[in-house]
MARBA-3410 file (N, C-alpha, C, O; in Angstrom, 1 decimal):
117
-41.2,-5.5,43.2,-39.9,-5.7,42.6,-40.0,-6.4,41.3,-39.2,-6.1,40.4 ~ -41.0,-7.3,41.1,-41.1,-8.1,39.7,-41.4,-7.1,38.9,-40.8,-7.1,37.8 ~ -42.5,-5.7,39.3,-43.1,-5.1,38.4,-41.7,-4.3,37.6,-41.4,-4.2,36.4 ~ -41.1,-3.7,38.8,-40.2,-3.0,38.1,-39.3,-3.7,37.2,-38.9,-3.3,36.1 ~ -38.8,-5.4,37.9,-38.0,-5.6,36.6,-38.8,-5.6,35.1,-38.6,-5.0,34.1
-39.5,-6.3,35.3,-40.8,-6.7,33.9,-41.0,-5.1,33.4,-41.0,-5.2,32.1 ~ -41.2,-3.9,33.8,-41.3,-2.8,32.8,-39.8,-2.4,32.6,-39.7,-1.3,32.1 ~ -38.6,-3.1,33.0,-37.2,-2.5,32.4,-37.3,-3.2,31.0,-36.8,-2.7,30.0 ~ -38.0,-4.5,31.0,-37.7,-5.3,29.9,-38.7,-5.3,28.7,-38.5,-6.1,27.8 ~ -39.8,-4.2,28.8,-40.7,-4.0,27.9,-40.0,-2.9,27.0,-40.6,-2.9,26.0
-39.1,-2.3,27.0,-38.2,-1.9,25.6,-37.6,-2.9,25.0,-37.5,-2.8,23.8 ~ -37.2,-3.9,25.6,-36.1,-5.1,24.9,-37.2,-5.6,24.2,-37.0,-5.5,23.0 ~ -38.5,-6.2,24.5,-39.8,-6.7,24.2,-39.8,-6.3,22.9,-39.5,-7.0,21.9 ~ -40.2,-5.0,22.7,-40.2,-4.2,22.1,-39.9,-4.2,21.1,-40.7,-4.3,20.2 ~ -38.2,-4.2,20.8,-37.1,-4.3,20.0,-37.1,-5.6,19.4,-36.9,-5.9,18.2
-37.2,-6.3,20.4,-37.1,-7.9,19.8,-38.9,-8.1,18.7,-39.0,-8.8,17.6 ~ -39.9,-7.4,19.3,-40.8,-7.9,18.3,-40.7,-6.9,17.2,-41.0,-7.2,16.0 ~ -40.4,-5.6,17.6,-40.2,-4.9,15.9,-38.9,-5.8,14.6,-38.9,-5.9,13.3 ~ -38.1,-6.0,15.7,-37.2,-7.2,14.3,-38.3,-8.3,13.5,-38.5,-8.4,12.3 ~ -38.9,-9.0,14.8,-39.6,-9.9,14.6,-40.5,-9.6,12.9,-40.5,-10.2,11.8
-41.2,-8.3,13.5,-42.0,-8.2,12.2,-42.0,-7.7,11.1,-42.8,-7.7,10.2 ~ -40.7,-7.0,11.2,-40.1,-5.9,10.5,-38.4,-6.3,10.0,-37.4,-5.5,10.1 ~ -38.4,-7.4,9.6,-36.9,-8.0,9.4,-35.8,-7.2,9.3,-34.9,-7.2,10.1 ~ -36.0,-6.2,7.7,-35.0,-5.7,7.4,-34.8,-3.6,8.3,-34.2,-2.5,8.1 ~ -35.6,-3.9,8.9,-36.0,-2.4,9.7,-34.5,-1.8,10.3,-34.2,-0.6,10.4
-33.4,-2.9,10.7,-32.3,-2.2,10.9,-31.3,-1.9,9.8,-30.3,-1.2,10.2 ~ -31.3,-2.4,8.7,-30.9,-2.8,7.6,-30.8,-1.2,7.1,-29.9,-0.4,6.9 ~ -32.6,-1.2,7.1,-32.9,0.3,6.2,-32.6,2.0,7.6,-32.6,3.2,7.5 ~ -32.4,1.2,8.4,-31.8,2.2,9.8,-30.4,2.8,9.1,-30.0,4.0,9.0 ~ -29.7,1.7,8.8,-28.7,2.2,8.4,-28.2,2.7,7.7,-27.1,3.2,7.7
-29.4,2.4,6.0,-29.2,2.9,5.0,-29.3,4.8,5.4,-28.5,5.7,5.1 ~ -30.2,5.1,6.0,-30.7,6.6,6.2,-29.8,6.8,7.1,-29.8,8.0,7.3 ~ -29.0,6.4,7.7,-27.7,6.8,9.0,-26.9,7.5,8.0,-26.9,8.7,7.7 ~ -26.1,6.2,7.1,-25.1,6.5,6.4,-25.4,7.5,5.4,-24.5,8.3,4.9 ~ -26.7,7.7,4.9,-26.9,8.7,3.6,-27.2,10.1,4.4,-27.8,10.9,3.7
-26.8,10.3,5.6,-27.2,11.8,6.3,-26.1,12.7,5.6,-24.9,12.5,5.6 ~ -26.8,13.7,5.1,-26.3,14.7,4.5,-25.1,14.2,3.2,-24.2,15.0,2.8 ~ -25.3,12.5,2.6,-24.9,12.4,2.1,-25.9,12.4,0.4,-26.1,13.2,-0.6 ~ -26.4,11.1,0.7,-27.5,11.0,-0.6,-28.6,11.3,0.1,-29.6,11.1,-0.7 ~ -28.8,11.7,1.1,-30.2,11.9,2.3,-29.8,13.2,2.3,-28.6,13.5,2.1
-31.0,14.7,2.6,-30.9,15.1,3.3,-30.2,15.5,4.6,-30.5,14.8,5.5 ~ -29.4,16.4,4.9,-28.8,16.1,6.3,-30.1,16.8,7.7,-31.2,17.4,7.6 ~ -29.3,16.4,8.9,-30.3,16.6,9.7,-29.5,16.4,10.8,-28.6,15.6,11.0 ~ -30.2,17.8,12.0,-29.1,17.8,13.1,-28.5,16.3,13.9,-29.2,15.3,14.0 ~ -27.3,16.5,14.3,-26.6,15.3,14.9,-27.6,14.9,15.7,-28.0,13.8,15.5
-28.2,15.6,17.0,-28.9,15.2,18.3,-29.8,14.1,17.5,-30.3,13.2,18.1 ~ -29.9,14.2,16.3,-31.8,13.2,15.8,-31.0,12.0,15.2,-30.0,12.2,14.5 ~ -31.4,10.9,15.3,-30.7,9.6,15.3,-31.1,9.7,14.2,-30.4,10.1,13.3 ~ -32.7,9.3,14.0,-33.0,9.2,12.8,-34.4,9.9,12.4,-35.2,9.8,13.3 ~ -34.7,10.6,11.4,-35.8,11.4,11.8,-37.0,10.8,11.2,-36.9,10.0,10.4
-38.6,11.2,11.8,-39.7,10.8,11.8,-39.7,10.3,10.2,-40.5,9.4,9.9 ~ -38.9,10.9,9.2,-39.4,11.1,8.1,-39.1,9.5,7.3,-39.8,8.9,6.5 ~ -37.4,9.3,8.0,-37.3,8.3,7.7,-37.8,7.0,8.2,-37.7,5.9,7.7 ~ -38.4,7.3,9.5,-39.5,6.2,9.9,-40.7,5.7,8.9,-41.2,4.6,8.6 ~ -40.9,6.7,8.6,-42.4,7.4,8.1,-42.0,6.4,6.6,-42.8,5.5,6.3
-40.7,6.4,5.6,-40.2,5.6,4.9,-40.3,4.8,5.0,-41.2,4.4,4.3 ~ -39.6,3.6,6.1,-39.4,2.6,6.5,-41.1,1.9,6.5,-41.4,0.8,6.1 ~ -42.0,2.8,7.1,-43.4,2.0,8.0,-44.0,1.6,7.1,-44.7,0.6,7.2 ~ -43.8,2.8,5.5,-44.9,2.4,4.5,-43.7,1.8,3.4,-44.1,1.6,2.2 ~ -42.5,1.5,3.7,-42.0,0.7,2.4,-42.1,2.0,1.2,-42.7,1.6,0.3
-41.8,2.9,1.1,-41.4,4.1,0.4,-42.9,4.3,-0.5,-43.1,4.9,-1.5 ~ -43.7,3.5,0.3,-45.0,4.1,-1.1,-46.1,4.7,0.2,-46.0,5.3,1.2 ~ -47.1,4.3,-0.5,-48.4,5.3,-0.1,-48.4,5.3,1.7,-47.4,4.9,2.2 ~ -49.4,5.8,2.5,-50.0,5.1,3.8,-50.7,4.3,3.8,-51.6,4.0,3.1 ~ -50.2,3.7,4.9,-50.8,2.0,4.9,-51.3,2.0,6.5,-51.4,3.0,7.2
-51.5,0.5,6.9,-51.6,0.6,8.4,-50.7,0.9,9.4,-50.8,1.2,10.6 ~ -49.6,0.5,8.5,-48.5,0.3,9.7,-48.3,1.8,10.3,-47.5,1.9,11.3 ~ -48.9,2.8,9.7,-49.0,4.3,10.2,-49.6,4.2,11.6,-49.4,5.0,12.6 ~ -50.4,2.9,11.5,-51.6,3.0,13.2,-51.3,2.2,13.7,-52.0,2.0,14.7 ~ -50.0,1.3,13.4,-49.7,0.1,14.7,-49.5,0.7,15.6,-49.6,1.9,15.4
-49.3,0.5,16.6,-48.7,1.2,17.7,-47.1,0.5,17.5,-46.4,1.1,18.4 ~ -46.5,-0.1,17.0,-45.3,-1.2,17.1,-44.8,-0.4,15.8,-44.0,0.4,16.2 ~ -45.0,-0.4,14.3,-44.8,0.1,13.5,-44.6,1.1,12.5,-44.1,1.2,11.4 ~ -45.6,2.0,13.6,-45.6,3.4,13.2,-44.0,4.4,12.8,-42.9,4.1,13.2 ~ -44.2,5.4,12.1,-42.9,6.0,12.3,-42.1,6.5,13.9,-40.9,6.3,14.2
-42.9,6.9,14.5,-42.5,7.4,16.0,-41.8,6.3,16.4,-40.6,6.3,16.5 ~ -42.4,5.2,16.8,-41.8,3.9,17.2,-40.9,3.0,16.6,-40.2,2.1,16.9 ~ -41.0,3.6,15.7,-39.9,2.8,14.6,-38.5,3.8,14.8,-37.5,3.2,15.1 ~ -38.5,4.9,14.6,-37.7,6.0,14.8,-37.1,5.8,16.4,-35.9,5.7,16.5 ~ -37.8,5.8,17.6,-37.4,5.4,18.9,-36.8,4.8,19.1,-35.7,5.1,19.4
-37.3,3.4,19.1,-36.5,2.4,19.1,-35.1,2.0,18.2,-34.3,1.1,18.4 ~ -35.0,3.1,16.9,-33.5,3.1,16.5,-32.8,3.6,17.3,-31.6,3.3,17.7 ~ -33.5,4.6,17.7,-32.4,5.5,18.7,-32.5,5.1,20.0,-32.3,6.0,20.8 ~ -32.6,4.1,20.7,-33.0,3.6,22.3,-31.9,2.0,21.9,-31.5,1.5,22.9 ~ -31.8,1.6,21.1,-31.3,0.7,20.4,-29.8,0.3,20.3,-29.3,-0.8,20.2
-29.2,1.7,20.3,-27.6,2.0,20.7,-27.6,1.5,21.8,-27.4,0.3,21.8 ~ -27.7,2.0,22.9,-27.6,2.2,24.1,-28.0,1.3,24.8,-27.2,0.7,25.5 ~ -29.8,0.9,24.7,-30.5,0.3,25.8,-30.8,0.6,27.0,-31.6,-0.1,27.7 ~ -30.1,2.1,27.4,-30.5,2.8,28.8,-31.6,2.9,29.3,-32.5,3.7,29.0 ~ -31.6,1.9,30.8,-33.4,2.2,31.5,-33.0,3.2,32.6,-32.1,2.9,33.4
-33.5,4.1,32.7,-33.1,5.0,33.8,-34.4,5.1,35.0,-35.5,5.5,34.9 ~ -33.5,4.5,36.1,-34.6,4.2,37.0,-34.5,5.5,38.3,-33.5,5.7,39.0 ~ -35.8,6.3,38.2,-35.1,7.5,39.5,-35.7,6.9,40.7,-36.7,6.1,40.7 ~ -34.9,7.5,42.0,-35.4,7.5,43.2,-36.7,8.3,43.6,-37.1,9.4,43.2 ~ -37.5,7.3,44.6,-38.7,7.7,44.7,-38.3,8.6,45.1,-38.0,9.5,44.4
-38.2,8.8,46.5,-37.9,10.4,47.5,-37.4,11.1,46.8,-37.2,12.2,47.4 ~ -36.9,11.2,45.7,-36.5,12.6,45.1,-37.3,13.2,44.5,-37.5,14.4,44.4 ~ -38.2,11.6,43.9,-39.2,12.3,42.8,-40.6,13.1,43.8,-41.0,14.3,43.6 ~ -41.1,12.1,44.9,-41.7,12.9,45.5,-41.4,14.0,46.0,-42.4,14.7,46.3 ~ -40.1,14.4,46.2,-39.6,15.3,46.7,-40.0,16.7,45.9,-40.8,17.5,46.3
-39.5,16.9,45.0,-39.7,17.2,43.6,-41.3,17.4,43.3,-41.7,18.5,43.2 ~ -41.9,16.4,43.4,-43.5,16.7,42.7,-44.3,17.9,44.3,-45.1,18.7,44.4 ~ -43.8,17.6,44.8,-44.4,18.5,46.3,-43.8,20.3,46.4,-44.1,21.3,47.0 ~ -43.0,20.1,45.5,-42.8,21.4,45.5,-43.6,22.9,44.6,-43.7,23.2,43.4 ~ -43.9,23.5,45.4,-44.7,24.2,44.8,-44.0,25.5,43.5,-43.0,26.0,43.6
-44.9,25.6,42.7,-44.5,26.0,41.6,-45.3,27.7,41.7,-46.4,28.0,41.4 ~ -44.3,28.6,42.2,-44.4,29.5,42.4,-44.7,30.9,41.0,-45.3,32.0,41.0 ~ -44.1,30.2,40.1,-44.2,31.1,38.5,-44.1,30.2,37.6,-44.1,29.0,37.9 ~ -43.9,30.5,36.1,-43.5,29.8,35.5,-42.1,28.9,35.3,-41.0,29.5,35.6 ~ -41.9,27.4,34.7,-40.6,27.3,34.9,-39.9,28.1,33.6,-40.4,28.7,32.6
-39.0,28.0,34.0,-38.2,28.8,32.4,-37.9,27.7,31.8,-38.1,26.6,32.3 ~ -37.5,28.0,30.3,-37.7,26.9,29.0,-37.0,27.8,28.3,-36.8,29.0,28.4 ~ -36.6,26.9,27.2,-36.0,27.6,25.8,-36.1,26.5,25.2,-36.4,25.4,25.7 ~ -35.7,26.8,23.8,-35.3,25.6,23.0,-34.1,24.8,23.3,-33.0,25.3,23.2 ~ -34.3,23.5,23.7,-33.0,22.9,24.2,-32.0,23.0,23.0,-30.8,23.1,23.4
-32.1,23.0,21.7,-30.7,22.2,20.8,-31.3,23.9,19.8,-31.9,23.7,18.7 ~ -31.0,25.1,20.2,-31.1,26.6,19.5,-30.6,26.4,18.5,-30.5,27.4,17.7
END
């Protein structure tokens, strides 16, 4: 029971040390929100904020640097955590379903498409 609470709170961790090290990181979140399809490029609704503007944010609008290889400051993580950041949602599933689920045998392929066509 500890474990589970302690990994609900490794996103908040998370969030609290990317402010930490990255002060103005929501600041410039919102600069690229508000400029979608205005002074920004637009970009579908589903994408909060895209890699690109992480990718902005990690190196401070100039070259690559390290913060490309943090694991904490990278664009992906920086990008996530804007979008996990609204919300805060931990979604915890039921074991017996999941086992339920992983035991089933996979008879063909599953079907797929592009979710957002």
């Amino acid at each position: 029971m500890v474990a589970e609470r302690t990994s609900a709170l490794k996103p908040k961790l998370l969030l609290a040390e990317l402010s930490r090290r990255m002060p103005t990181v929501w600041e410039q979140i919102k600069y690229f929100r508000k400029g979608k399809g205005k002074d920004l490029p637009d970009w579908p609704d589903w994408c909060y904020v895209p890699i690109a503007g992480g990718y902005a944010i990690a190196t401070a609008g100039g070259p690559p640097n390290a913060n490309l290889f943090d694991p904490l400051l990278n664009p992906a993580s920086i990008t996530a955590l804007a979008a996990w950041r609204v919300s805060q949602g931990v979604y915890r599933f039921d074991a017996d379903l999941f086992n339920s689920l992983v035991a089933q045998p996979l008879e063909s392929r599953l079907p797929c498409q592009e979710p957002h066509g």
